[in-house]
C-alpha positions, 0 to 999 in steps of 0.5 A, a space after each residue: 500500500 502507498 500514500 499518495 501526496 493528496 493523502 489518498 491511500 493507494 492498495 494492490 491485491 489479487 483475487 477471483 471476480 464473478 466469472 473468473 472461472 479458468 482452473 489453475 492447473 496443479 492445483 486440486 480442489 479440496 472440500 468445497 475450495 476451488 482455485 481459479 486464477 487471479 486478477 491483480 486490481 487496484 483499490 483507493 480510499 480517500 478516507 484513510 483507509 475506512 472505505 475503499 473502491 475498486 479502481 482498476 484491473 491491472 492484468 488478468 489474462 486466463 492464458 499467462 502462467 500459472 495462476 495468472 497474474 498474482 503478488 503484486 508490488 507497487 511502487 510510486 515512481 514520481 511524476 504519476 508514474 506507478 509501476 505494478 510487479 506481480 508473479 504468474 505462478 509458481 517460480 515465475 515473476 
């Protein structure tokens, strides 16, 4: 998570929307648990952290790697400018 400059606080995450529905191979379901691969999406709160909304989708692709896009990191590289790094399964950034 970042703080950006006008106080709004800035989080990363990964997880399944409605839909999200391509097995990750590897993984077996286990009582009643399904794994599906992963969306990395950006969520901002403006009220310190009390509420948040959905931003963005940064990389969901049902092809790419493992598990998909998952992990993320951000960074605030100035100027506007953030750059996301997530992994897309098991050793591979």
């Amino acid at each position: 998570m970042l703080e950006l400059a006008d106080g709004t606080l800035l989080l990363v995450t990964y997880g399944n929307f409605v839909g999200d529905r391509v097995p990750i191979e590897g993984f077996v379901p286990t009582k009643g648990e399904n794994w599906f691969k992963y969306r990395t999406y950006l969520m901002a709160s403006t009220d310190q952290g009390a509420s948040w909304k959905y931003r963005s989708t940064i990389a969901y692709d049902a092809k790419t790697g493992q598990e998909s896009f998952c992990e993320p990191g951000l960074a605030d590289l100035g100027n506007g400018e953030l750059l996301v790094v997530m992994r897309t399964g098991r050793y591979a950034p």
